[in-house]
C-alpha positions, 0 to 999 in steps of 0.5 A: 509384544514380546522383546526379540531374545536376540536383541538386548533389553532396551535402556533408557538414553539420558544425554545433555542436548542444546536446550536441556536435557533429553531422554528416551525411555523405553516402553515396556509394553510395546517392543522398540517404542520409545518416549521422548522428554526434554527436561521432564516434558514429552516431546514425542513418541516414536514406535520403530516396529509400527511407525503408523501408530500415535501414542499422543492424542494432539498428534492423532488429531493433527493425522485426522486432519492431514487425513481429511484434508488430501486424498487418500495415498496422495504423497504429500510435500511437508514441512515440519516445524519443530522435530522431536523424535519425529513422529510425524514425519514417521506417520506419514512416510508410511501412510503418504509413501513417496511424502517429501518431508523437510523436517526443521529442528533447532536443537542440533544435540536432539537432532543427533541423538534422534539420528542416533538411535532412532533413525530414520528409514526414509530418505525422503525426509530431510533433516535442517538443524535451523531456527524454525522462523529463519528456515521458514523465511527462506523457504520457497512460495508455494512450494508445500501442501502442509506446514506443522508447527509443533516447536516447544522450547521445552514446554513453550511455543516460542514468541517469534512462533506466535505472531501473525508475520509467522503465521503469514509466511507459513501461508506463503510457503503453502500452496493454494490448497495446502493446510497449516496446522499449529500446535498450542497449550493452554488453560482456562481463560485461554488469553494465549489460546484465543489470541492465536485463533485472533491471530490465524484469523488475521493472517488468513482472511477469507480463508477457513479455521476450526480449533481441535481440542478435547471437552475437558481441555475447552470447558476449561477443567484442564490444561492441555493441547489443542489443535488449530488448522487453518486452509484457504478453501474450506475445512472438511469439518463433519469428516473431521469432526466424525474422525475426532469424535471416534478417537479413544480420547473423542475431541471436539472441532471447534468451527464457525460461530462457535470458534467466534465466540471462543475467540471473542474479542481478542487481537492478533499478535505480532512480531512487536507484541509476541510472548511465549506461551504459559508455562504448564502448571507443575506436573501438567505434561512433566514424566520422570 
């Protein structure tokens, strides 16, 4: 897409923020597209002039499960938690008009230099700079269809994110037929990864679970994101998995006794036993 001649060539944004320093740099091949890092890390991409598409592949399967789990065009009551650029919530304002969003970001520095030059069209989305974990304690039952955690602190999930009391009041927030979705990254063997679907198991109980993640990333060749989703009725799996495999970057989803056997004989965490998840190797996800 060509660059508008009346509107200056766009530059790189470099600005300290709370937990580190963010920068948003231009994509020369698509006009008003923007990546952003914080301390090398990518954290989202944002494209201004077509909010609908999604650059990152982890985020394309969070959509295709969003996708499969409502109807069609059905508006949407979102809670997002960990904010970035904000990608998501751009998504489905524009595939889900008349979504109301609540958006919780804790690093109040990339909250305002988002606001700044990349701000938002819909004012149904509303921005809270809060702590994820405190936000979501406050929040009202049954008052979502769909929780996304996708908080990083720089390129970890925070401890207090990863245990079962979180993910427990994540399912309080929803109601009977909402979806969570969570965010994880992780290598072979996978201790974090398995204790988490340990630990979504434990919060849910009868409830359906499935992991999206791609090949690579599950055989083990490499670390990478993987998708968890987690409902109380059942997951519309083949629709999913049809969605996934079509993808340029085809994912497995990870159901059933396959997700069984893949999490083997790990245990649930909780609030007392909680840690970060492992930091990526270097040069794993590191830009610039």
């Amino acid at each position: 897409m060509e660059q508008d001649d009346d509107r200056p060539e766009p530059v790189p944004v470099v600005r300290t923020v709370d937990f580190g320093t963010a920068r948003l740099l231009p994509d020369i091949d698509r006009d008003r597209a923007w990546l952003l890092t914080v301390d090398g890390a990518p954290q989202s991409y944002v494209d201004l002039a077509e909010p609908a598409h999604l650059e990152f592949e982890y985020v394309r399967r969070i959509a295709y499960a969003v996708e499969t789990a409502f109807a069609a065009g059905q508006a949407l009551d979102a809670v997002h938690l960990g904010g970035g650029g904000m990608t998501l919530a751009r998504w489905l304002g524009v595939r889900r008009p008349g979504s109301r969003q609540q958006v919780v970001e804790a690093d109040r520095g990339l909250a305002a230099l988002v606001a700044e030059v990349l701000p938002l069209p819909d004012p149904a989305v509303t921005v809270h700079t809060a702590d994820a974990r405190g936000w979501l304690a406050d929040a009202a039952a049954a008052s979502a269809d769909l929780v996304v955690a996708d908080v990083f602190g720089g390129s970890r999930v925070p401890a207090a994110l990863t245990s079962v009391e979180f993910v427990r009041d994540a399912l309080r927030v929803l109601r009977p037929d909402g979806l969570y979705l969570a965010n994880v990254a992780d290598a072979a063997p996978f201790a974090f990864l398995r204790s988490q679907l340990a630990t979504a198991r434990a919060a849910l109980g009868d409830g359906d679970l499935c992991l999206l993640a791609e090949p690579g990333v599950l055989r083990g060749r490499r670390f990478g994101n993987a998708v968890l989703a987690a409902a109380r009725g059942p997951l519309p799996v083949e629709a999913l998995s049809r969605l996934c495999a079509a993808d340029a970057f085809p994912a497995r989803v990870v159901h059933g006794a396959d997700l069984v056997r893949l999490t083997g004989r790990a245990q649930a965490v909780t609030d007392a036993s909680a840690t970060a998840s492992p930091a990526p190797p270097q040069g794993a996800f590191t830009v610039g």
